[in-house]
C-alpha positions, 0 to 999 in steps of 0.5 A: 198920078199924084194926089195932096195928102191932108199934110200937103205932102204928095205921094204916089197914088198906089194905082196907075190908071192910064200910060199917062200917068205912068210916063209922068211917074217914070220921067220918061214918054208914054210911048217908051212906058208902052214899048217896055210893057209890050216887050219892046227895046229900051235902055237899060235903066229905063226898064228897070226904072218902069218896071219899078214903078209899074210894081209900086203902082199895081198898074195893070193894061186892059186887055181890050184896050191893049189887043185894039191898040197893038193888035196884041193879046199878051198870050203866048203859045209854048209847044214841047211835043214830049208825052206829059209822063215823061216831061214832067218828070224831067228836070230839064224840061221842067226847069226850062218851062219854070224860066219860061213862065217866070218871065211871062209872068214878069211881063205880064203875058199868058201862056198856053201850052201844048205837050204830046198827047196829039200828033204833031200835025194836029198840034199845028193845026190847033196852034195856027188855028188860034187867031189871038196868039201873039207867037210861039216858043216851041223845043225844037229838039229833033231835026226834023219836025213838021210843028216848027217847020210849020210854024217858021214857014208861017206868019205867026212870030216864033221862037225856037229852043234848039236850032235850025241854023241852015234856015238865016230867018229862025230866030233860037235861043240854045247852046253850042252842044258840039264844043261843050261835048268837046270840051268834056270828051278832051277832059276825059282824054286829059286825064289819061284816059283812051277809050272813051266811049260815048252814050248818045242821046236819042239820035236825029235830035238837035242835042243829040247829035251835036253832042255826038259830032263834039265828041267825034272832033275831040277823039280825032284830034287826040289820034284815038278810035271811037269806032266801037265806042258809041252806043245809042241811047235816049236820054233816059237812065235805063238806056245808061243802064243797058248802054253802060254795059257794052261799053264795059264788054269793049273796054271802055275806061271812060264814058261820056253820057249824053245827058246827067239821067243816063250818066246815073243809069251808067253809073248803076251799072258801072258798080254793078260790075264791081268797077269803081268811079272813077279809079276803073271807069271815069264817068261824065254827063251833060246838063248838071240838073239838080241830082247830079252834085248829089250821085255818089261819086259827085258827077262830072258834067257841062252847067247849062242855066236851063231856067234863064234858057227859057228865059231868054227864049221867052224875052227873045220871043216879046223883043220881036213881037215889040220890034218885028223888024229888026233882024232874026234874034239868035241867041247862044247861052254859056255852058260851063264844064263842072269837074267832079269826082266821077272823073278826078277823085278827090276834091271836086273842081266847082 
C-alpha cells in the first residue's frame, strides 16, 4: 500500500492492512505472502524478502480472520514432561525452549507449555482436549512415553525432539547420539587411554542409551572391555559425583560422562582422590552447555546447537502445518567433538 507524500514522492506506508497490500509491496502473489506467514514452503529469497517487509510494515493477521480462513489459530503446544525445579535450571532444557519460543515468536505464532506437574496421562488429556491448537512439539527423551505415543497416534500434527525411528510417520528433529558418544569414546581411546569407563545418563532414555550403544561400538572396535566399566547415572552432577567414584575403585584412566552436569559432578570427585585431569584421569562430556569451557580444567565434550535445535523443531512443526502433505520431516542436527584440556592438556583444540 502507497500513499503521495505532499512532494509527490511515494513511500510505503508503515502499516500493512490486508495480504493485498503486502503482495503489491513484496512483488510476489498473495497466496505465496500467506504461505510464509503461515509456515509454508517458499524460495529462499521470497522469505527473506516478505519477511523484510512484513517487519517494516508492522503488519499484523487477524487472528479471527486467520483461524476461519486456515482453520488455524497460530498457537502451538510445547510439552517437556520434566518437574519444573529441575527444567529450569537446566541449561539444556532452557536453551532449547529459548530456540523454540525465538522462532515462534519470529512467525508470529503462540505457545502453551506444559511441564511435569501432572501425570503423563492427564497432560495428554489436557493436550488433545484443546481443540485450537495447531500441533505440538514435545521432548521425547525416554523410550517409552504414553504423552508422545498418544500424541503421534492422534490427528493433531507433532513434532518430536528426540526420536521414534522404528515409527516411518514421526516427524523429529534430534542428533546422532550413537556416532557422536563414538567419536568421543575413540578420542579417549586415541589418546592412550584402556580403561575407559562411562557414566550413563538415565537409562531407558532416547539419549541416554544411544550414548551408551555409541560407546559400547567404539571400546569393541578398539578390542577393549567395558564390562565393569559402565555405571548408571542420570544426567545430574551428583550422580557424577557417586558414579565417579566406582570407576576410580576399578581403574578407570578415562570417563566418558554422558552429560557436561555429571561430567563436572565427576571432575569433584575425581581431585577429591588427589587424582589429576587429565594427567591421572582424562575426563569427557557431552552437550558444551555454557560452563563446560569454564571448569578448571576446560571440558572435553560433543557441541550441540541446542537453541537453533529448537528452532528446527519448532520451523520443522509450521513446514507441516503449511504443507500437511508432504512427507514425515526428519531432521538430524551437527554435533561437533570440542577437545580440551580435560583430555589433552595444554592448549585447548576449539
Amino acid at each position: 500500500m502507497v500513499e503521495k507524500a505532499s512532494d509527490g514522492a511515494q513511500h510505503e506506508l508503515k502499516v500493512a492492512r490486508t495480504l493485498d497490500d503486502l503482495a503489491a509491496l513484496t512483488g510476489v502473489s498473495r497466496a505465496t505472502v500467506s504461505r510464509v506467514i503461515n509456515g509454508g514452503s517458499a524460495a529462499e529469497a521470497t522469505r527473506r524478502r516478505v519477511q523484510e517487509v512484513l517487519a517494516r510494515t508492522s503488519y499484523r493477521p487477524n487472528a479471527a480472520a486467520r483461524k476461519l480462513a486456515s482453520g488455524r489459530s497460530g498457537v502451538v503446544g510445547v510439552v517437556v514432561h520434566v518437574d519444573p525445579h529441575l527444567l529450569f535450571p537446566d541449561p539444556y532444557f532452557s536453551q532449547l525452549l529459548q530456540g523454540i519460543t525465538d522462532h515462534l515468536a519470529e512467525q508470529g505464532a503462540g505457545m502453551m507449555l506444559w511441564l511435569g506437574n501432572r501425570t503423563k496421562e492427564q497432560t495428554l488429556d489436557h493436550v488433545l482436549g484443546m481443540s485450537f491448537l495447531d500441533g505440538v512439539i514435545i521432548s521425547a527423551h525416554t523410550l517409552e512415553d504414553p504423552v508422545v505415543d498418544g500424541l503421534l497416534s492422534s490427528d493433531l500434527p507433532t513434532v518430536l525432539i528426540g526420536h521414534r525411528r522404528a515409527d516411518r510417520t514421526a516427524s523429529y528433529v534430534d542428533i546422532d547420539n550413537e556416532q557422536a558418544a563414538d567419536a568421543i569414546t575413540t578420542h579417549l581411546i586415541s589418546i592412550g587411554r584402556t580403561r575407559v569407563g562411562h557414566i550413563t545418563g538415565s537409562r531407558g532414555t532416547v539419549a541416554g542409551e544411544d550414548r551408551v550403544t555409541g560407546y559400547q561400538r567404539a571400546m569393541h572396535r578398539a578390542g577393549l572391555r567395558f564390562d565393569r566399566l559402565m555405571v548408571d547415572g542420570d544426567f545430574t552432577r551428583e550422580s557424577g559425583v557417586t558414579s565417579a567414584a566406582e570407576l576410580l575403585e576399578r581403574g578407570a584412566d578415562a570417563i566418558f560422562c554422558a552429560n557436561d552436569a555429571s561430567a563436572a559432578g565427576a571432575l569433584e570427585t575425581i581431585r577429591a582422590s588427589g587424582l589429576r585431569v587429565p594427567e591421572d584421569v582424562a575426563l569427557a562430556g557431552f552437550d558444551d552447555v555454557d560452563f563446560a569451557v569454564h571448569l578448571d580444567p576446560p571440558l572435553t565434550t560433543v557441541r550441540q546447537a541446542l537453541r537453533q535445535h529448537g528452532m528446527e523443531a519448532a520451523r520443522a512443526l509450521l513446514q507441516l502445518l503449511g504443507d500437511p502433505g508432504h512427507a514425515p520431516r526428519r531432521v538430524l542436527m551437527p554435533t561437533e567433538l570440542v577437545i580440551r584440556q580435560s583430555s589433552v592438556g595444554g592448549v585447548p583444540h576449539e
